[in-house]
PDB file of N, CA, C and O in Angstrom, chain B, residues numbered from 101:
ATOM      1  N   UNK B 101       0.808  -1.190   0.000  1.00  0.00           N
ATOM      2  CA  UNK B 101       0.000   0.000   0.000  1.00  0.00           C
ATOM      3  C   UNK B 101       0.855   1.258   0.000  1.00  0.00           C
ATOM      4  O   UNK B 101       0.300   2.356  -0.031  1.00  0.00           O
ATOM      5  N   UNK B 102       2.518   1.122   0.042  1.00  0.00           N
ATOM      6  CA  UNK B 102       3.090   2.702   0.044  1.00  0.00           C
ATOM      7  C   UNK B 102       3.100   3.088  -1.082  1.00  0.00           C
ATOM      8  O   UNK B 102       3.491   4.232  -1.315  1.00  0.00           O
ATOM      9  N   UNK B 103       2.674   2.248  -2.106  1.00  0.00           N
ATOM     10  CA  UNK B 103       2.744   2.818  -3.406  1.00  0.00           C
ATOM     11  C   UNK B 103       1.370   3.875  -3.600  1.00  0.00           C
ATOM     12  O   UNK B 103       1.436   4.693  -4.518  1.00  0.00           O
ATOM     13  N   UNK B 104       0.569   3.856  -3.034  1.00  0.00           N
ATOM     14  CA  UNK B 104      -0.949   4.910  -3.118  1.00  0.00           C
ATOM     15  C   UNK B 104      -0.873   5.607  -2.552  1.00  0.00           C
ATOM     16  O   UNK B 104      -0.390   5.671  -1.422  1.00  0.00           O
ATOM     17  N   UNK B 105      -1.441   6.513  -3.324  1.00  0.00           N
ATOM     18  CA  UNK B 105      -1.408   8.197  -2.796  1.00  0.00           C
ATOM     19  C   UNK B 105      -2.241   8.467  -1.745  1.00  0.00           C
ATOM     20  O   UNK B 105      -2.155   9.531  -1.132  1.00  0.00           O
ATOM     21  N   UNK B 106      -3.263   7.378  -1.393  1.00  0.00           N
ATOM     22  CA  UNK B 106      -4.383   7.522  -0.368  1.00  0.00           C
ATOM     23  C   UNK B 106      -4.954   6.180  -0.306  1.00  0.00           C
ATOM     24  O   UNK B 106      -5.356   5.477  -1.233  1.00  0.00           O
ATOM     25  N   UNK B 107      -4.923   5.975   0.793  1.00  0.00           N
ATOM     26  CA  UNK B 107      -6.204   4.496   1.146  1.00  0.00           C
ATOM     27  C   UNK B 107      -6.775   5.005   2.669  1.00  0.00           C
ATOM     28  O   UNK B 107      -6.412   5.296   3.809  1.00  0.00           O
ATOM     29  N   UNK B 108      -8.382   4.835   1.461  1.00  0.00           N
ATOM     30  CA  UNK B 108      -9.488   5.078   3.082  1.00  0.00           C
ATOM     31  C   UNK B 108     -10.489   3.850   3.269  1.00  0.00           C
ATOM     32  O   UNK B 108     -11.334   3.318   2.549  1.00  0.00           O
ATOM     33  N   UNK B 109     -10.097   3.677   4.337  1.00  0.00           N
ATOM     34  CA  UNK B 109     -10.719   2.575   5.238  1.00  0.00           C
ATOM     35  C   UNK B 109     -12.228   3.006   6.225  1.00  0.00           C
ATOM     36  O   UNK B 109     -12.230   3.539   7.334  1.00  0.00           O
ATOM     37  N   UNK B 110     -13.503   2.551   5.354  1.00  0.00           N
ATOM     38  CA  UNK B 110     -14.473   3.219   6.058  1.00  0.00           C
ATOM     39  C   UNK B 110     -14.711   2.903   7.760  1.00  0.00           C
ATOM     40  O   UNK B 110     -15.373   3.682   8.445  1.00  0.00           O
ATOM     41  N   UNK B 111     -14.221   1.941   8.202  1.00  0.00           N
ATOM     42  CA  UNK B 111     -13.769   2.090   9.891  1.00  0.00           C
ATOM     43  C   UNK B 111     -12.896   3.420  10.520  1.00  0.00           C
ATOM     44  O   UNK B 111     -12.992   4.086  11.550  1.00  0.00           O
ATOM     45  N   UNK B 112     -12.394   3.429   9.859  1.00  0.00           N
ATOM     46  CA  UNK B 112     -11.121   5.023   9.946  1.00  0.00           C
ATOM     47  C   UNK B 112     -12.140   6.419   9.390  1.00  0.00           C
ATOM     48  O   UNK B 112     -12.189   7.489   9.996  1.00  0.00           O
ATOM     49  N   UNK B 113     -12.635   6.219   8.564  1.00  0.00           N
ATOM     50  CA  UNK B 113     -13.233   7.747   7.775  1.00  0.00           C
ATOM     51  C   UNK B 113     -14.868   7.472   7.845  1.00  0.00           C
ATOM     52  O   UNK B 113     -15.513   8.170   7.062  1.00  0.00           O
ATOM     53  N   UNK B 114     -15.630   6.555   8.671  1.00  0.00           N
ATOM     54  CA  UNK B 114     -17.224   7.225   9.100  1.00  0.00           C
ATOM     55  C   UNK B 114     -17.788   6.904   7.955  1.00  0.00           C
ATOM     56  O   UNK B 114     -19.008   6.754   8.018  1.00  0.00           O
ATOM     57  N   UNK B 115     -17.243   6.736   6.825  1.00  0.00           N
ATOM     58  CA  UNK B 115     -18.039   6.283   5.024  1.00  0.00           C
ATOM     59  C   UNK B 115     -17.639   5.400   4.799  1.00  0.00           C
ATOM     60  O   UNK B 115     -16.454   5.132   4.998  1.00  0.00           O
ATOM     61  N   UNK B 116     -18.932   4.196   4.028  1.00  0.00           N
ATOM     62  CA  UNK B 116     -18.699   3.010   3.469  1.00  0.00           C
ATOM     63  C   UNK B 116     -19.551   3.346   2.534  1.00  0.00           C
ATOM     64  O   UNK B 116     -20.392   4.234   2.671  1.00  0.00           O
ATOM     65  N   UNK B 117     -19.320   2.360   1.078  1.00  0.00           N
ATOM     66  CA  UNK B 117     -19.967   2.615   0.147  1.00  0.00           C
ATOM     67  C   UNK B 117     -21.369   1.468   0.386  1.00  0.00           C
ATOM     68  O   UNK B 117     -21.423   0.571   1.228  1.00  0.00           O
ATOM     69  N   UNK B 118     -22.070   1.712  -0.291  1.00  0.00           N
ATOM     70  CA  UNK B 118     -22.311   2.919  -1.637  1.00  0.00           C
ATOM     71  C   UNK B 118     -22.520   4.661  -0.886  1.00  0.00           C
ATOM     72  O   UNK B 118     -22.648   5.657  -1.598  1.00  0.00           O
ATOM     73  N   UNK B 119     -22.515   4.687   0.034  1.00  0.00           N
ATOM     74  CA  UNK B 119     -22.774   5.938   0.569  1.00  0.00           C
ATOM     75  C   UNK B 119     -22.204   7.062   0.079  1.00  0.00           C
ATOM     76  O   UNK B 119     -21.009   7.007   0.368  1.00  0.00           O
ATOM     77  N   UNK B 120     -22.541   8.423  -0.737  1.00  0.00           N
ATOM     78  CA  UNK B 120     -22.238   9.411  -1.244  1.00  0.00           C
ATOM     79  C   UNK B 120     -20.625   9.919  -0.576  1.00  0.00           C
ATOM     80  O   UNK B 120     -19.607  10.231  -1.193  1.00  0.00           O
ATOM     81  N   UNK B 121     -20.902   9.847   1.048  1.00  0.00           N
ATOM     82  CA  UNK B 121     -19.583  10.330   1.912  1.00  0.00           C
ATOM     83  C   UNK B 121     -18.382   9.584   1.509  1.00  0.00           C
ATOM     84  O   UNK B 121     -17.336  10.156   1.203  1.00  0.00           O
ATOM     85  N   UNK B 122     -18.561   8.036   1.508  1.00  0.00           N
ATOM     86  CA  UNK B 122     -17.276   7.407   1.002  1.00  0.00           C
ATOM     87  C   UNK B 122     -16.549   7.834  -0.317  1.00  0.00           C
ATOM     88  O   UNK B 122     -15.349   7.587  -0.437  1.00  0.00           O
ATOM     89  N   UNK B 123     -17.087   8.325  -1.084  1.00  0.00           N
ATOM     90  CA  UNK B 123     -16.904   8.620  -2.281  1.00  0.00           C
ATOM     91  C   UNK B 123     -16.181   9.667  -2.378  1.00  0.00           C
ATOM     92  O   UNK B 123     -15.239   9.708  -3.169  1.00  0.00           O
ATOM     93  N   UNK B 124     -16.500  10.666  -1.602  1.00  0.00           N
ATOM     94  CA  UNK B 124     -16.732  12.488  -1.550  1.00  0.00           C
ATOM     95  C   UNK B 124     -14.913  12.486  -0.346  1.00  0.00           C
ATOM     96  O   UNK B 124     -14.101  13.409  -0.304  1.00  0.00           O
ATOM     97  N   UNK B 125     -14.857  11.583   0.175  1.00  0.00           N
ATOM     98  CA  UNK B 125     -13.911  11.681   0.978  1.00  0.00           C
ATOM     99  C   UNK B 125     -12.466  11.549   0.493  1.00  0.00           C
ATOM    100  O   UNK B 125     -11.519  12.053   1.096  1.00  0.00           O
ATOM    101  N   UNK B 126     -12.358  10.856  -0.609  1.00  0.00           N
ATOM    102  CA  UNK B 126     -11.205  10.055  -1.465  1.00  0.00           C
ATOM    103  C   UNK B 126     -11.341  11.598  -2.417  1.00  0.00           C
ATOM    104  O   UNK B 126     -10.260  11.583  -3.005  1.00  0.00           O
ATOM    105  N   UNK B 127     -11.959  12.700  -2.808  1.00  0.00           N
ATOM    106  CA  UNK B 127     -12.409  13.842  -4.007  1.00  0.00           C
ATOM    107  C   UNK B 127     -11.732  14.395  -3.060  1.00  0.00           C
ATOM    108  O   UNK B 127     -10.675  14.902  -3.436  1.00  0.00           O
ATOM    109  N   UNK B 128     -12.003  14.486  -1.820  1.00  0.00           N
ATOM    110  CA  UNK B 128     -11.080  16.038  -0.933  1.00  0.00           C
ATOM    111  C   UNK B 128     -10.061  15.484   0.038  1.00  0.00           C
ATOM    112  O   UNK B 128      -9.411  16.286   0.708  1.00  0.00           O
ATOM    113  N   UNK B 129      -9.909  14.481   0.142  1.00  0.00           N
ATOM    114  CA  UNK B 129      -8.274  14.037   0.472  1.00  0.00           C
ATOM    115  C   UNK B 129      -7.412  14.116  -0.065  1.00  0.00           C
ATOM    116  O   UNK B 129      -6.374  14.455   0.504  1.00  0.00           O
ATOM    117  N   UNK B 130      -7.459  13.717  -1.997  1.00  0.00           N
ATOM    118  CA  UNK B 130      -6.628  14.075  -2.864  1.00  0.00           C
ATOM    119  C   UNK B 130      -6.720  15.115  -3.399  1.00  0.00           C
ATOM    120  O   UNK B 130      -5.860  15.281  -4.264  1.00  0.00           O
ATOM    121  N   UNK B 131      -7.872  16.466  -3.174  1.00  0.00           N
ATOM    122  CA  UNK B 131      -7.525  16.851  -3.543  1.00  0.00           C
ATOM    123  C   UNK B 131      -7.972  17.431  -4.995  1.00  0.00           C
ATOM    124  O   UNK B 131      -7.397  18.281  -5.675  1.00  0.00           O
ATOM    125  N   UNK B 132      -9.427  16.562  -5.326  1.00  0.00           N
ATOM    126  CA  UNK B 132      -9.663  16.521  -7.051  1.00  0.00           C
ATOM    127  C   UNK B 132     -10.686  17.010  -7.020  1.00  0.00           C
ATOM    128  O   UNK B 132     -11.096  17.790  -6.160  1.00  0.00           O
ATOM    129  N   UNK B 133     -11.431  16.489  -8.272  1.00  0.00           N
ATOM    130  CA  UNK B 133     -12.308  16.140  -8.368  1.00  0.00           C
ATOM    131  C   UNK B 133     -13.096  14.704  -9.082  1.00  0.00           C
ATOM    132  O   UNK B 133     -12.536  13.889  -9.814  1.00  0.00           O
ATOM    133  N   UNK B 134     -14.148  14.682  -8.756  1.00  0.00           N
ATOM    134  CA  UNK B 134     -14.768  13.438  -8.687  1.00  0.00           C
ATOM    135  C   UNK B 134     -14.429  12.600 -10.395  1.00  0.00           C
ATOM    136  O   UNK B 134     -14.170  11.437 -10.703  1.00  0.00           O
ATOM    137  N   UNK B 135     -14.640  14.212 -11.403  1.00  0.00           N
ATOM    138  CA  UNK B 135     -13.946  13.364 -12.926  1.00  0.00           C
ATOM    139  C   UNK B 135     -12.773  12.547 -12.706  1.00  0.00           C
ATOM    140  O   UNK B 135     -12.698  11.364 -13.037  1.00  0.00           O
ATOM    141  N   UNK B 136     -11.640  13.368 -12.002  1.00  0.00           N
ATOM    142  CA  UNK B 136     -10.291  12.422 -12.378  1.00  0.00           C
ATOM    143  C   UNK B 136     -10.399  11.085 -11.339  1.00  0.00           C
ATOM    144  O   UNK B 136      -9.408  10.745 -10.692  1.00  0.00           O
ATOM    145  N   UNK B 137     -11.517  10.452 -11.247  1.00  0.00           N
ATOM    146  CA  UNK B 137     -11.277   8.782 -10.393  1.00  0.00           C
ATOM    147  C   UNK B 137     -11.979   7.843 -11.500  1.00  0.00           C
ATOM    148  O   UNK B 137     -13.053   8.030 -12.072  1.00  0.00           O
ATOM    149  N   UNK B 138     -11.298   7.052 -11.602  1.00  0.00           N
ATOM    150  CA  UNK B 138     -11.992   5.545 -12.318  1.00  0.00           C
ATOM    151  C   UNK B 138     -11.858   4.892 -11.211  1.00  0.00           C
ATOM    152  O   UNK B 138     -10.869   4.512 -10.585  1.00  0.00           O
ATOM    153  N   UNK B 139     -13.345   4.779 -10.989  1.00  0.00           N
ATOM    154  CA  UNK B 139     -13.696   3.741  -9.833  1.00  0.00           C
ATOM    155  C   UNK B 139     -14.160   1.685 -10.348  1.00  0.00           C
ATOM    156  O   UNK B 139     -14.836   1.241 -11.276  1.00  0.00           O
ATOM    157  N   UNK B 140     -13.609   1.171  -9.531  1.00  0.00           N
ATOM    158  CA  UNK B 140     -13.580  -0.210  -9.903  1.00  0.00           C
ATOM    159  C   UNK B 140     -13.902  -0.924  -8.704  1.00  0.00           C
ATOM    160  O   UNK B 140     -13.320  -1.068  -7.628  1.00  0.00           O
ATOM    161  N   UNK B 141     -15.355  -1.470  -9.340  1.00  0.00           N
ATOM    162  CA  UNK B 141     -15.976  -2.411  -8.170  1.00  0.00           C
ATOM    163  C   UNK B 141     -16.465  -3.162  -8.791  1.00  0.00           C
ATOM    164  O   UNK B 141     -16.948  -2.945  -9.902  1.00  0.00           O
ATOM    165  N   UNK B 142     -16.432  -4.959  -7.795  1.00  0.00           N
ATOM    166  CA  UNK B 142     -17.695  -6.002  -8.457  1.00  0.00           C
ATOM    167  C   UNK B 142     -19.101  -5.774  -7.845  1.00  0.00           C
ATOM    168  O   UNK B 142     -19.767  -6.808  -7.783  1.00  0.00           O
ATOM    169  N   UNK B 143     -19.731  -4.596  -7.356  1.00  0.00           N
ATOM    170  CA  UNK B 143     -20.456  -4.661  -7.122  1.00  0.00           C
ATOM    171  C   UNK B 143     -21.477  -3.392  -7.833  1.00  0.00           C
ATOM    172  O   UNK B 143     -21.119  -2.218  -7.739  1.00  0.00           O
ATOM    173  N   UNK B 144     -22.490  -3.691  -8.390  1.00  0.00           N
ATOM    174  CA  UNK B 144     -22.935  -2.643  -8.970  1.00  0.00           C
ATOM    175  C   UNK B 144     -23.676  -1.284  -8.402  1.00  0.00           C
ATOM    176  O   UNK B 144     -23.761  -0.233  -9.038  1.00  0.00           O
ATOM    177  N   UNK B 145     -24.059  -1.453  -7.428  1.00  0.00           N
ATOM    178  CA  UNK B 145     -24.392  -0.472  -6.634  1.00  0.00           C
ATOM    179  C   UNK B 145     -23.256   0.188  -6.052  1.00  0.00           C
ATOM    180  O   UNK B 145     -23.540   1.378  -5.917  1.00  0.00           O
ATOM    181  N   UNK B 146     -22.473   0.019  -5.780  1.00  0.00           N
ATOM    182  CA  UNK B 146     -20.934   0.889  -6.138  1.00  0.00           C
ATOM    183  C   UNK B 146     -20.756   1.535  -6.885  1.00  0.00           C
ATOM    184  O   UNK B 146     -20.310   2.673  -6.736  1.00  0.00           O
ATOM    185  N   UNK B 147     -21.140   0.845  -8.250  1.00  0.00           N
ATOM    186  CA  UNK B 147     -20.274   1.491  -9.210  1.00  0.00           C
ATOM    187  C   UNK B 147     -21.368   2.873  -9.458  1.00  0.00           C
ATOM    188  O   UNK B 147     -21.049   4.061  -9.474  1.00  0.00           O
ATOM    189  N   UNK B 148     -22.800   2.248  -9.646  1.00  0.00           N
ATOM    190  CA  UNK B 148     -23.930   3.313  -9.941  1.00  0.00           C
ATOM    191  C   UNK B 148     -23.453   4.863  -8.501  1.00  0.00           C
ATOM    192  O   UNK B 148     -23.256   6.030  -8.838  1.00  0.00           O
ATOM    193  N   UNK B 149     -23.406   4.499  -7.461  1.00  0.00           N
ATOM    194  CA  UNK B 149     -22.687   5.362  -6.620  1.00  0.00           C
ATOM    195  C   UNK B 149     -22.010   6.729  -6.913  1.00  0.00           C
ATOM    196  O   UNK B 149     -22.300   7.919  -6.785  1.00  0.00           O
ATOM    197  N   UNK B 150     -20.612   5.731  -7.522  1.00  0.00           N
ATOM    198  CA  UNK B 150     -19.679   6.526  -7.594  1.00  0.00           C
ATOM    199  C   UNK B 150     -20.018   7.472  -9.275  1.00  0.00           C
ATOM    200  O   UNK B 150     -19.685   8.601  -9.633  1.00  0.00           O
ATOM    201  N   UNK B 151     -20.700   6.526  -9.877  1.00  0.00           N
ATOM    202  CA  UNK B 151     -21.056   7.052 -11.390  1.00  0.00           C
ATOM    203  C   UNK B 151     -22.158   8.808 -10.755  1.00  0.00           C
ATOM    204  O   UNK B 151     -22.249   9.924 -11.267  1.00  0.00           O
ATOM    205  N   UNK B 152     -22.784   8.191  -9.457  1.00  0.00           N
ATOM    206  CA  UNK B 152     -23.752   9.426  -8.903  1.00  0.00           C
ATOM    207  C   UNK B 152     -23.080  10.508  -8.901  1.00  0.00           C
ATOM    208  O   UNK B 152     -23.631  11.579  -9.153  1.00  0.00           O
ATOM    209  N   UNK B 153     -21.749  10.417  -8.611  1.00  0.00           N
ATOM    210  CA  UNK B 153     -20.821  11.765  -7.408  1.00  0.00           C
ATOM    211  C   UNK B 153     -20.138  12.268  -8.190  1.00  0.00           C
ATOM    212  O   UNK B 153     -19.530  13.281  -7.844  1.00  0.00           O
ATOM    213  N   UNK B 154     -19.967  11.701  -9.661  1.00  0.00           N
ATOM    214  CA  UNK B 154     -19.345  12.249 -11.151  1.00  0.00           C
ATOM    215  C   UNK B 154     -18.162  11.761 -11.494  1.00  0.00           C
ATOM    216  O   UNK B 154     -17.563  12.215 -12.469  1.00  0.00           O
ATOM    217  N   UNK B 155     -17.643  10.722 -10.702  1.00  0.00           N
ATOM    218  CA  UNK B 155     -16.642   9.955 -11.009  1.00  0.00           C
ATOM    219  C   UNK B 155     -16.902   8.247 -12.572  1.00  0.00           C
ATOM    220  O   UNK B 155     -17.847   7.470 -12.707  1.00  0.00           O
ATOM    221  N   UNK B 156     -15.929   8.331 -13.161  1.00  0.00           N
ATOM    222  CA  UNK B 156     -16.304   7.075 -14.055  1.00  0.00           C
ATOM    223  C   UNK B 156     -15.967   5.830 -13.071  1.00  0.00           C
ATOM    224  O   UNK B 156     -15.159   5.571 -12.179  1.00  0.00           O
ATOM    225  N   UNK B 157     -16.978   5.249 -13.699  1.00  0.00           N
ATOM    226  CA  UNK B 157     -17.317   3.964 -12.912  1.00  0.00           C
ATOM    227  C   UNK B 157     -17.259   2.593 -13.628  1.00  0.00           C
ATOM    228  O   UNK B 157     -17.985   2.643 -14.620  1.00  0.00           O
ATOM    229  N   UNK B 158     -16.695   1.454 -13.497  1.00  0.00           N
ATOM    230  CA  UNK B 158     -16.470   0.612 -14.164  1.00  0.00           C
ATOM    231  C   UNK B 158     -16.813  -0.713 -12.846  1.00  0.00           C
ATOM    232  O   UNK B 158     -16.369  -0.993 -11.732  1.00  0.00           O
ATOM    233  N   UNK B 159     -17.604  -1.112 -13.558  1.00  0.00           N
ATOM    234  CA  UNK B 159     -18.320  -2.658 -12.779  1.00  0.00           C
ATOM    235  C   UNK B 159     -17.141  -4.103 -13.275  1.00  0.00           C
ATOM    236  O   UNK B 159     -17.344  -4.841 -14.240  1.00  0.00           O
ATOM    237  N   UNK B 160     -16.067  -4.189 -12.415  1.00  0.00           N
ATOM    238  CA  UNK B 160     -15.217  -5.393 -12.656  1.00  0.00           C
ATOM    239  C   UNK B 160     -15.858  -6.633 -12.754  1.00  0.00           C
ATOM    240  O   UNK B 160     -16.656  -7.086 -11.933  1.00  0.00           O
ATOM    241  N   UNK B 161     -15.353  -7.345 -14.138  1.00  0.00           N
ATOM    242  CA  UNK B 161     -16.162  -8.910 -14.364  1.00  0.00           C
ATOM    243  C   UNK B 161     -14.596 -10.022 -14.774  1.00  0.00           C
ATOM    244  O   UNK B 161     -14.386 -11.215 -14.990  1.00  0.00           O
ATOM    245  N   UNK B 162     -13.589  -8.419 -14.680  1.00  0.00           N
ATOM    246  CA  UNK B 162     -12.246  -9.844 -14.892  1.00  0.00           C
ATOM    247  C   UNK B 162     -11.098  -8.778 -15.655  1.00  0.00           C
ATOM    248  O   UNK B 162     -11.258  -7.819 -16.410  1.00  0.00           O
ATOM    249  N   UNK B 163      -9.829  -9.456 -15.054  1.00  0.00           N
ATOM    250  CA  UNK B 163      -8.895  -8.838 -15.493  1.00  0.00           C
ATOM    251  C   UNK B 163      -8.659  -8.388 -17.103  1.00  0.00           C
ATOM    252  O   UNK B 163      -8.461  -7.172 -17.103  1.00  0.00           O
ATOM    253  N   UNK B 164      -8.624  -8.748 -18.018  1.00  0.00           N
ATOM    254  CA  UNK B 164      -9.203  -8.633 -19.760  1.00  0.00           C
ATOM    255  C   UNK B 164      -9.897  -7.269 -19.485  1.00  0.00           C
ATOM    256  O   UNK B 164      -9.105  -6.334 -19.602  1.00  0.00           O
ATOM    257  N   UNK B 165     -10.899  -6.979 -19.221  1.00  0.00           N
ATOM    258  CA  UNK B 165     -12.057  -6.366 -19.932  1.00  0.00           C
ATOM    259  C   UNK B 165     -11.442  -4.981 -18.798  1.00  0.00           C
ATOM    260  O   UNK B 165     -11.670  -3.853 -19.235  1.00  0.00           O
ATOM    261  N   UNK B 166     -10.804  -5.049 -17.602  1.00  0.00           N
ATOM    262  CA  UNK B 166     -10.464  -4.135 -16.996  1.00  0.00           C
ATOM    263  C   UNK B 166      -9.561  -3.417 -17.466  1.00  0.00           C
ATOM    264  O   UNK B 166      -9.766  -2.216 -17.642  1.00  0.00           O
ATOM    265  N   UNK B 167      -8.010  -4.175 -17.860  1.00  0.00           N
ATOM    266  CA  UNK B 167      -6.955  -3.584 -18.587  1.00  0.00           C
ATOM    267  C   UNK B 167      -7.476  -2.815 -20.136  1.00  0.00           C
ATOM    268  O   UNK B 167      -6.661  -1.954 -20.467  1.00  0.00           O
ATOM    269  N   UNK B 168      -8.250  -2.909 -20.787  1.00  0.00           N
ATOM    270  CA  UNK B 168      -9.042  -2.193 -21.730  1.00  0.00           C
ATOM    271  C   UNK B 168      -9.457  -1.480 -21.611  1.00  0.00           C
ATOM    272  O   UNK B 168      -9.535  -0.708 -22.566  1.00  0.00           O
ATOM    273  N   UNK B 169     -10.227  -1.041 -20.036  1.00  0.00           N
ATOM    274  CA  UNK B 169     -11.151   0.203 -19.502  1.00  0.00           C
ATOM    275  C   UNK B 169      -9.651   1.467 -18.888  1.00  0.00           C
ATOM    276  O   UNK B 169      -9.590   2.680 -19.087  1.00  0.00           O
ATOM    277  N   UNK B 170      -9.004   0.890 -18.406  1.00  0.00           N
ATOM    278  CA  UNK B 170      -7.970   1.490 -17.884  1.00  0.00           C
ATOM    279  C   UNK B 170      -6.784   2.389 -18.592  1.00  0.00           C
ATOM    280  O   UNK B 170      -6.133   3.358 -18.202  1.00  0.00           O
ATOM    281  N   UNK B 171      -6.804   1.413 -20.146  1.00  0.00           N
ATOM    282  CA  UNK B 171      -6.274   1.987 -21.001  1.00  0.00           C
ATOM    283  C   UNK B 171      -7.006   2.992 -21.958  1.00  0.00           C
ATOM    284  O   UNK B 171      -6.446   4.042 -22.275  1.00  0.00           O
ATOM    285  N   UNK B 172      -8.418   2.631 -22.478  1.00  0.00           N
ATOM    286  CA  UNK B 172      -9.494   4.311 -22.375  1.00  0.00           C
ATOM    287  C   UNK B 172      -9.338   5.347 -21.519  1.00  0.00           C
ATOM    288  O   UNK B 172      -9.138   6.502 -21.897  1.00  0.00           O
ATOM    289  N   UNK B 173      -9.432   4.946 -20.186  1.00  0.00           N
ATOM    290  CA  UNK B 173      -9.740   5.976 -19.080  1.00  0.00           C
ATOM    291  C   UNK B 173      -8.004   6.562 -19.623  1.00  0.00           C
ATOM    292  O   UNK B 173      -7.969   7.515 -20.401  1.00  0.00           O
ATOM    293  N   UNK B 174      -6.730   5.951 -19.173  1.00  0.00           N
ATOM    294  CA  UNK B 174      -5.558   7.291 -19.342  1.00  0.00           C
ATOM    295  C   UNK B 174      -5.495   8.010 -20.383  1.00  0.00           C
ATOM    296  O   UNK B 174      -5.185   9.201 -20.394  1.00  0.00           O
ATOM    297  N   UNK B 175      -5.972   6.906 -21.933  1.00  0.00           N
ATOM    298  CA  UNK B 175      -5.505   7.860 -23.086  1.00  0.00           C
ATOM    299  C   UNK B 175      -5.700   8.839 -23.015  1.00  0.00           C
ATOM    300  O   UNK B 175      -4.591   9.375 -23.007  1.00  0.00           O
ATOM    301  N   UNK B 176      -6.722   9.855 -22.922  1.00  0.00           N
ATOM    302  CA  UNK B 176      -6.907  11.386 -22.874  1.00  0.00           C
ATOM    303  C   UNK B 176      -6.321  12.106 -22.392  1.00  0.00           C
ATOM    304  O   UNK B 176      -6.280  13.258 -22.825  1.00  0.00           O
ATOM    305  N   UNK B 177      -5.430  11.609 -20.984  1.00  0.00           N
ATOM    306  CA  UNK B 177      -5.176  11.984 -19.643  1.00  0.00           C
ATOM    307  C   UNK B 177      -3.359  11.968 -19.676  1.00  0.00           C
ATOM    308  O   UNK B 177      -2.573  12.303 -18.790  1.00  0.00           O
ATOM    309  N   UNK B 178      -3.116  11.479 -20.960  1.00  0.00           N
ATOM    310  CA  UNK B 178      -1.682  11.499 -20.972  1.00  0.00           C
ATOM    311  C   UNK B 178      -0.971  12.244 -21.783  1.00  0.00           C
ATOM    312  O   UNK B 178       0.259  12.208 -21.735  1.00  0.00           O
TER     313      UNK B 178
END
């Protein structure tokens, strides 16, 4: 984990998802905003969540189809 710029643990920070706060907390810790996160969950009410708070959201079904989303999400960004 020293490689991340931030890890929040909703026992530590009062927010668990899908809850708007978990989301909103990781946007003003780093610092951003909610565009620059590609969020990655197997759960879909997560992902609809984080898709709420204006972050892109990607519903994980397997490594393949993720490394493809990941490589969309930087192209623009590089």
């Amino acid at each position: 984990m020293r490689d991340l710029d931030h890890v929040a643990f909703s026992g530590k920070t009062g927010a668990a998802k899908p809850g708007r706060a978990a989301y909103l907390h990781c946007v003003l810790a780093l610092r951003a905003t909610p565009a620059d996160f590609l969020f990655v969950d197997d759960r879909e009410e997560n992902v609809r969540a984080a898709r709420a708070v204006g972050m892109d959201g990607h519903l994980f079904t397997g490594q393949d189809a993720l490394a493809g989303v990941i490589d969309r999400w930087l192209a623009p960004r590089s």
